[in-house]
MIROGU-89072 format. One record per residue (C-alpha): x, y, z. Coordinates in steps of 0.1 Angstrom, whole numbers, plus 5000, padded with zeros to 4 digits. Layout:
BEGIN
XYZ
...
// end
This chain:
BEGIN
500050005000
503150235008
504050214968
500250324958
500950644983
503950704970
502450724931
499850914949
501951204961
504351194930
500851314907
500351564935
496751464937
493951604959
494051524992
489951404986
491551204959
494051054978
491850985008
489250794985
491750614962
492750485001
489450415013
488850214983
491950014988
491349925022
487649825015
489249604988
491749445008
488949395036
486549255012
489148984998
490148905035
486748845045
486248625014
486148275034
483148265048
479748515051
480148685087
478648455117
478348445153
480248225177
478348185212
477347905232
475047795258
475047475287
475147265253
477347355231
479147595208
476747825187
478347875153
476148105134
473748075156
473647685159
474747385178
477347215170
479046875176
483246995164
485746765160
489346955164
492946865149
495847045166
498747135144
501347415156
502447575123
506447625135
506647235137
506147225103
507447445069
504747645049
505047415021
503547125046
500947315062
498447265025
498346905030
498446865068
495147125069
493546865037
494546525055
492846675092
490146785072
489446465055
490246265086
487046425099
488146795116
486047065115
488447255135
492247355136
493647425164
497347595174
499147745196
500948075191
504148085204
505748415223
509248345223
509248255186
507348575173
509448845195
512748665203
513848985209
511749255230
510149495203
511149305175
508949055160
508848785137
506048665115
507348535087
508448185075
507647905099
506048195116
503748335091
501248295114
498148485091
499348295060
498747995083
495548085094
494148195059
494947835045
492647665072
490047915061
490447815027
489847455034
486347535049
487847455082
487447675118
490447735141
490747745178
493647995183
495847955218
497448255222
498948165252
501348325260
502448045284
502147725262
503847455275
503647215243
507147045251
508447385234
511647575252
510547745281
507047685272
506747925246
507748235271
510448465257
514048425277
514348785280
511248825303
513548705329
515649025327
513149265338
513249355376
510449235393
509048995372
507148675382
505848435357
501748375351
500948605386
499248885396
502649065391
502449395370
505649305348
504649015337
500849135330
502249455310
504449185285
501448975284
498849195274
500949395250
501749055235
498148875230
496849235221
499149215192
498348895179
494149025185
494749305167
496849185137
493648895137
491249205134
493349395107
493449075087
489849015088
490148655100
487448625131
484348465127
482448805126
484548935102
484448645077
487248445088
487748085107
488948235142
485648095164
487548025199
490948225214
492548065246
494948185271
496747995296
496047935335
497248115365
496648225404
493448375405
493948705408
495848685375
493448465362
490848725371
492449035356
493248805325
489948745320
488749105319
491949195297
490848945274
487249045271
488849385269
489949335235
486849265217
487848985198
483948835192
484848535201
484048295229
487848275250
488247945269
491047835296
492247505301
492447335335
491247675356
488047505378
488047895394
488048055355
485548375355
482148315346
482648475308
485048215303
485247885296
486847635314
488447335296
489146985303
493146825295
493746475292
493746125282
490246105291
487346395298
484446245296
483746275334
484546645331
482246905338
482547305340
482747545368
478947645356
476247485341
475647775316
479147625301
479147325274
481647065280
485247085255
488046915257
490947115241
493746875246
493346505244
496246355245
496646105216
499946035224
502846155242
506146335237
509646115244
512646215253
516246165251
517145805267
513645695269
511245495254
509145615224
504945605239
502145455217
498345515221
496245235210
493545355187
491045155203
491745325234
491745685217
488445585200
486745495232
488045795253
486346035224
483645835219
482745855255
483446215255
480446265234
478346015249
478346155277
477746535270
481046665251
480546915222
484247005217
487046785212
490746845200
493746585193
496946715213
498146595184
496946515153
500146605134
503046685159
505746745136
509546865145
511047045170
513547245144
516847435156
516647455196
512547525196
512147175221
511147185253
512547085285
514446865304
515846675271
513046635249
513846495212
513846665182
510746485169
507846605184
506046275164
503546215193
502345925181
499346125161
497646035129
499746215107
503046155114
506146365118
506546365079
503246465068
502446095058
498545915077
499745665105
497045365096
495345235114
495145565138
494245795111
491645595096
489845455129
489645805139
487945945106
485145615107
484745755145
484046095136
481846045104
479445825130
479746145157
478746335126
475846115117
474646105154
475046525151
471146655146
470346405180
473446505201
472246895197
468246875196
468746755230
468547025256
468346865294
470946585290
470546245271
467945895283
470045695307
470045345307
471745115328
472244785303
474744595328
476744605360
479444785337
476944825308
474845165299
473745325275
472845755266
469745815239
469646145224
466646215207
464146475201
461146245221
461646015256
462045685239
461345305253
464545135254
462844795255
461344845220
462144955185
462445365179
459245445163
456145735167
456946065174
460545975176
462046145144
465946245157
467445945177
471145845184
472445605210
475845525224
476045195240
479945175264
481244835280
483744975303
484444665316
487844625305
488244185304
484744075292
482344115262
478644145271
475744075247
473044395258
469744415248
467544755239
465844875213
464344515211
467444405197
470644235217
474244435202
477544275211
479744495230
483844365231
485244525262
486344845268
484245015241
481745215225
479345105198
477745465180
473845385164
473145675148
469845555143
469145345174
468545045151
471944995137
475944995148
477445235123
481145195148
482745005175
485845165193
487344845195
486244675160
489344835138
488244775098
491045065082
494244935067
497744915087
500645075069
503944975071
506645255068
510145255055
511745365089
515045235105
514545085138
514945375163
512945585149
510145765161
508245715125
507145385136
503445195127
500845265151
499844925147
498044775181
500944555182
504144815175
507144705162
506444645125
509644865113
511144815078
514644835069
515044965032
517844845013
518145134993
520045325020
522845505008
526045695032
525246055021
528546105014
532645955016
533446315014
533646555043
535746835051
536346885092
537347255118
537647175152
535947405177
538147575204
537947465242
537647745264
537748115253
537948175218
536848545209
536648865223
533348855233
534448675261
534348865298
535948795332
534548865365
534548695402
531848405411
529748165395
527248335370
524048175362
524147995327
520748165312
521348535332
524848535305
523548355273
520548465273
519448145255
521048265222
523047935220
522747575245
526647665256
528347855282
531847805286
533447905327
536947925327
539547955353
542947895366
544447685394
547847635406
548847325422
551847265444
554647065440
553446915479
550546835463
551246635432
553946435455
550746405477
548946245449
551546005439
552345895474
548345765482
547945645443
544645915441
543446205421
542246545428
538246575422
536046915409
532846905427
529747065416
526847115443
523947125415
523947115374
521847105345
521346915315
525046805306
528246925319
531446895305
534946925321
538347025306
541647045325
544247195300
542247125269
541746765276
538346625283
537846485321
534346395319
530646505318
527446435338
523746445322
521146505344
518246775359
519946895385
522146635400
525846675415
529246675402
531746435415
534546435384
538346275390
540646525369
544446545362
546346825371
550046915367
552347155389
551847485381
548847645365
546147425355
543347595331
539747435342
537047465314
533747385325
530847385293
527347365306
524647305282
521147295279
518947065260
515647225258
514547515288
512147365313
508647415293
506547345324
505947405363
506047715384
508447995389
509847895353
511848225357
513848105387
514447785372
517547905351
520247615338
523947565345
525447615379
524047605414
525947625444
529947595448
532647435426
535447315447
538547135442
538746885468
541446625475
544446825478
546846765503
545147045530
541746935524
539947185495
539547485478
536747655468
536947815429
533347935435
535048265444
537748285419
538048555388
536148345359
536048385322
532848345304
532148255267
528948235253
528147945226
531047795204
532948005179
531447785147
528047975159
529248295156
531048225128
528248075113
529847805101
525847605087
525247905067
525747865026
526748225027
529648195049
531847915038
534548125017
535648225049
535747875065
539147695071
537447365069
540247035063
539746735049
538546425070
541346205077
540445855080
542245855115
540346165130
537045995122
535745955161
536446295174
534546555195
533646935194
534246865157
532347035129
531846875100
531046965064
529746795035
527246825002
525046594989
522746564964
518046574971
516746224964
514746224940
510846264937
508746424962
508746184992
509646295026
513546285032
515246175065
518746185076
519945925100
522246005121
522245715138
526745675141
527045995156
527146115192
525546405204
525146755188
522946985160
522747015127
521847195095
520747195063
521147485040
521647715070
518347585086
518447395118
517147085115
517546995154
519346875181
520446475178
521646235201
521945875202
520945795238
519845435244
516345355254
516545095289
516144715277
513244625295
509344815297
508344725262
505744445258
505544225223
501744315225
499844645236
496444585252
493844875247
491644785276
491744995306
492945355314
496045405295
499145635304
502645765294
504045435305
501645165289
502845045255
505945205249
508245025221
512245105211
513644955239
517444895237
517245145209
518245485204
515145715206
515845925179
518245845148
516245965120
515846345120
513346505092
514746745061
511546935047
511746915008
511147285012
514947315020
516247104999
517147184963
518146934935
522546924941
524847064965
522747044996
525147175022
524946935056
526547105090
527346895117
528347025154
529646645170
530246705210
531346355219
532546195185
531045925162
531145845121
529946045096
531045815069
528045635080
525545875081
522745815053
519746005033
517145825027
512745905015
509845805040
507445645029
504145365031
506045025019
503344755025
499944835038
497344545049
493744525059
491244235072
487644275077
485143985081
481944045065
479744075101
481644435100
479844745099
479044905063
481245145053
480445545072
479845695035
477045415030
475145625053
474645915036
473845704999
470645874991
468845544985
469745455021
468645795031
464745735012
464845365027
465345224996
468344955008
468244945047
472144995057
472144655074
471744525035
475144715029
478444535025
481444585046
484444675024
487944695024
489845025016
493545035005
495445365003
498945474996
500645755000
500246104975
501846024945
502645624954
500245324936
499244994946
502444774927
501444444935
499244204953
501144004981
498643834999
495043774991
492343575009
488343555010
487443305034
488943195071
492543315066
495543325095
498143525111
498243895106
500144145085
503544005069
502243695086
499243645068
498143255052
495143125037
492842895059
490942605054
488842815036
489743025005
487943174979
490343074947
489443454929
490343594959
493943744942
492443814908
489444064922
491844214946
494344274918
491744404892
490344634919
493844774933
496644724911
498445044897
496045254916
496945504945
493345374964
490845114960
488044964981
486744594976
483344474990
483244185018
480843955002
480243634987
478543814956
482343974952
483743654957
481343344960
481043154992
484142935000
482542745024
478442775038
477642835070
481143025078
481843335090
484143495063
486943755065
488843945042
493143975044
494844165018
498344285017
499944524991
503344674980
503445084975
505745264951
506045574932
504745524899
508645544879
509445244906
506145064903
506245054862
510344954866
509144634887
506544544867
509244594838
511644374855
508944104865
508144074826
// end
């Protein structure tokens, strides 16, 4: 608009002219930016949300746009939408818009508008969580690092610092919403804003600062049972269907349901059965819910530093159902869509009702809630004035199926599960009855892209892995000071108070001088002198005269570290890092990172000596930071060597090399796998923090039970395994040759055997037996609409998908009648259907997706009088591999 004004001025126009050639500009851009939807209403009452003035049932999907690139955010927004969302919902995070007071960044992985206009484009809402506190697993919870600095400050209080940064910030991110046209009154998807919990006084004034910025739109708080009454308060967890709000004028939402769970460094990678998922949400709504949002349905990538703290990985994969990549985890993905297309179906009962559903108690462990527009008789079939009727029929018994009987009918319930009539006649879903395919991915063990099959552990090795390169070019970073941005001053600083989080490292240097009595003293009892530590955090390193002594990992723990020294002067180095800032808990602002307490020498031949006093040096980060040493821009002024096939294994290394973008469009990985500990980068972007920490050996199970109330530490799989050795390159940064790869290696490993490799679906299977439910879209056929074909007359039917841009290649396994075993395992029964290859070939082969009905007028009938199931397996590949195979099988 500045360049219009400028032209303006330059003709010396009217100011009337100029003011109306504005006007009409601004009215232009406001039209185009309200172009998503026509203007509507967001309210609610005891029931639920009221979008446009009615009730809806909303079915969120949580993506936080900076754990993704913009290129992703397209087809992550079309997948959540076709799994079954209605709603997107994010975060906004503080520290990475204004990482620096007053200046503010909204562009890239950032672009939070552009983010926001591309779920309004796909007909979708968003829930936006301004925050500022976030938590998310994201360093320091989202909260800027330089809060800390100003005087007086106390985190998430009733303190007048922190409420001055706060409401400065969220009225920002209100107002640049408002200028951009994008809440629901204006035309755009913005129907819910969110800000985080506190004391109640805080809570209080937050409350009226919030409804002080007019932003139209109902604002909601999560886990705040004292939240004012113009807000609403939320429910958090792996179930809410027990939840209820601090008024009855309130509907019920659940803004974070935790699908999975984040890992970190050392530990075990968590899994979420689907079954158990299905049945939280599905009792969520049975039992009065009209809001509920995956925490995560795509997690994505902590990129650069952005993870959370203590130690959590660079893959933020959460076990969602659209994995780090961008690619559906089956069966998760697809269990969840059938779950929410019967919610959907069950929609015009779950709102007509106004006092709460029919209760019926079916079984010691056995009920059942009717929603319809008329007080029904469970004991006989739907039928009179009863025009609107859904039902929801839970077994939470979580070791036995029970046969119930209502409606007239019996319905067989498996443990721990919901079965959704939509009708009150017939099961259109079971929580626990799983009909979608499983997909197989082409993952490395260790890896947090792993199936979300109910048993985990199906991980493919490709044998197209390739070392990214046998070339690599080396600098070695200095130990100790190494520019002149270094200061000296007496006592021990705290680590964030000097960094200010602009790198993980802080180096403390000093000098000690040790006796000739004392080094005698030493080799007289055979012992060595010790540094102590009182407290540290994350890792610790120690030096004595440029040599490496040892290190300690750990949340605050104690240093006990044996060292060398030599008469005379001795230079002590001590690096402490960080691995993520603590994202969660109180008084995050005096939590800090480093040093705590005294550093002493002890050992020496008069007892100790305390360095905590003594004149230290202080360097901030490594000198290949400043120097930029990742950045394409900068290498012309790089002394990088060659790699020497002795100097391999070495620490505080950098290390260079290029390498060429596989080719096609599939998701690219690097595994890093041989190296140590350290970051890297990719064409001057950070792709994260890696480390090849060891998961323990034991608390993984061969087989994951669903039944019964699940938590962080039920089903977990990769034990004995690193957690994390593939780490995620967006295409977007990639171009076709020369891709420049930065390595900063702490403790040493190989990068010779580093490799580059594409993620993607490699066999998918399914197996459904032909007692299963008709397929969700049967439902809305119009001849079973006008009662043409009753829905119980439909068959079930199998669906195969591969990825975007991948076909079915071949047929592997094929079987209509009573086959065995279970994916990669799979062989025919007694009873087989002998077309049973042919019409699965004929319906899949060479195509991206097919479907295949369960029935013996697909296939004939095998054997009478049997119950019959379906197994198929299949091969994916790109279509160039798929024709080469089919070239080479010829």
């Amino acid at each position: 608009m500045g360049g219009d004004g400028r032209g303006i001025l330059g003709f010396r126009r009217s100011a009337a002219v100029v003011a109306a050639a504005v006007a009409v500009h601004l009215i232009a851009a406001a039209a185009s930016a309200a172009a998503f939807f026509e203007p509507f209403n967001v309210s609610y009452d005891h029931r639920a949300l009221l979008v446009g003035g009615e009730r809806r049932m909303l079915i969120a999907a949580g993506i936080h746009y900076p754990r993704a690139t913009p290129d992703m955010w397209p087809g992550l927004i079309a997948k959540s939408k076709e799994g079954g969302a209605d709603v997107i919902q994010t975060y906004v995070f503080w520290n990475g818009h204004e990482p620096i007071r007053g200046q503010y960044n909204f562009e890239g992985r950032y672009d939070l508008v552009k983010f926001v206009k591309l779920v309004a484009e796909q007909g979708l809402y968003l829930h936006l969580r301004i925050g500022p506190y976030v938590c998310a697993e994201w360093n320091f919870g989202g909260l800027p690092v330089w809060l800390r600095d100003i005087p007086g400050i106390e985190f998430r209080t009733d303190n007048a610092p922190f409420k001055d940064e706060m409401q400065r910030f969220v009225k920002k991110v209100v107002d640049m919403m408002k200028q951009e046209m994008l809440f629901s009154w204006q035309g755009g998807p913005i129907i819910l804003v969110q800000y985080g919990q506190g004391g109640k006084a805080y809570v209080k004034w937050a409350a009226e600062m919030a409804i002080g910025l007019s932003a139209g739109v109902p604002w909601v708080m999560c886990k705040q049972t004292d939240a004012p009454e113009n807000i609403i308060d939320a429910c958090n967890g792996f179930y809410c269907d027990g939840f209820k709000p601090n008024n009855y004028r309130k509907p019920v939402l659940w803004t974070e349901d935790w699908n999975g769970w984040y890992a970190s460094w050392g530990g075990r990678l968590p899994h979420r059965p689907v079954r158990d998922n299905a049945f939280a949400v599905a009792r969520f709504f049975q039992r009065g819910g009209c809001f509920q949002n995956y925490y995560m349905f795509f997690g994505g990538t902590n990129f650069g530093r952005t993870s959370g703290g203590p130690n959590q990985i660079t893959s933020y994969e959460y076990d969602a159902p659209i994995d780090e990549y961008g690619l559906l985890s089956q069966p998760k993905w697809g269990h969840l869509k059938d779950l929410h297309a019967a919610i959907k179906l069950c929609e015009p009962a779950l709102t007509v009702v106004d006092s709460g559903p029919q209760y019926v108690k079916l079984g010691s462990m056995q009920e059942a809630h009717i929603y319809a527009n008329e007080q029904v008789d469970p004991n006989r079939s739907v039928s009179g004035n009863v025009s609107i009727c859904s039902a929801f029929l839970a077994n939470i018994d979580e070791h036995k199926s029970v046969s119930v009987r209502i409606f007239g009918k019996n319905f067989d319930l498996p443990p721990w599960s919901v079965s959704i009539l939509p009708d009150c006649q017939n099961v259109a879903f079971n929580t626990a009855k799983v009909g979608t395919q499983l997909s197989i991915k082409t993952v490395e063990s260790g890896s947090p892209s792993y199936s979300t099959a109910s048993a985990p552990g199906f991980l493919l090795l490709d044998g197209k892995d390739l070392h990214i390169s046998k070339t690599w070019s080396i600098l070695k970073e200095p130990i100790g000071a190494w520019g002149n941005n270094s200061f000296t001053t007496q006592g021990i600083l705290e680590h964030l108070n000097v960094t200010k989080d602009v790198s993980d490292y802080l180096w403390y240097i000093t000098r000690v001088n040790i006796s000739d009595e004392d080094v005698a003293f030493w080799d007289e009892k055979g012992a060595s002198p010790f540094i102590t530590i009182n407290k540290t955090r994350d890792v610790v390193r120690i030096f004595v005269n440029g040599h490496l002594s040892g290190s300690k990992v750990g949340h605050w723990v104690s240093v006990e570290q044996p060292v060398q020294l030599v008469e005379g002067y001795n230079e002590l180095a001590i690096l402490t890092e960080t691995v993520g800032l603590q994202n969660y808990g109180a008084f995050l602002e005096k939590d800090g990172a480093g040093i705590r307490g005294q550093i002493k020498l002890t050992g020496l031949k008069d007892g100790e000596l305390d360095l905590s006093n003594f004149l230290w040096t202080y360097q901030v980060g490594l000198m290949g930071e400043y120097s930029k040493l990742y950045d394409p821009k900068e290498q012309e002024n790089v002394g990088w060597t060659d790699l020497q096939v002795d100097n391999i294994s070495s620490g505080f290394t950098w290390y260079k090399t290029l390498f060429d973008a596989p080719e096609g469009n599939d998701p690219v990985a690097l595994d890093l796998g041989s190296m140590g500990k350290g970051q890297a980068w990719v064409n001057g972007h950070g792709i994260g923090r890696y480390w090849s920490l060891i998961a323990p050996q034991s608390g993984c199970s061969e087989s994951c039970d669903y039944r019964g109330a699940y938590n962080e530490n039920k089903c977990t799989t990769n034990c004995g395994l690193p957690t994390q050795s593939w780490y995620h390159i967006p295409r977007e940064w990639l171009q076709d040759f020369d891709n420049l790869l930065v390595l900063f290696e702490e403790t040493g490993g190989d990068p010779l055997k580093i490799s580059l490799k594409t993620h993607s679906t490699k066999t998918i299977c399914a197996e459904v037996a032909e007692n299963h439910y008709p397929p969700l879209s049967a439902w809305s056929h119009p001849d079973v609409i006008n009662g043409i074909i009753s829905i119980n007359k439909v068959a079930p039917e199998v669906h195969l998908r591969c990825d975007e841009g991948h076909v079915i290649s071949s047929i592997t396994f094929a079987s209509y009648g009573t086959p065995n075993g279970s994916c990669q395992k799979f062989s025919r029964g007694n009873c087989h259907a002998p077309s049973s290859l042919s019409v699965v070939t004929k319906a899949c082969q060479g195509r991206n997706n097919c479907r295949i009905g369960v029935s013996n007028d697909i296939f004939g009938d095998p054997c009478r009088g049997t119950l019959k199931t379906l197994a198929v397996e299949a091969e994916c590949l790109s279509p160039d591999f798929a024709t080469e195979k089919l070239r080479d099988a010829l």
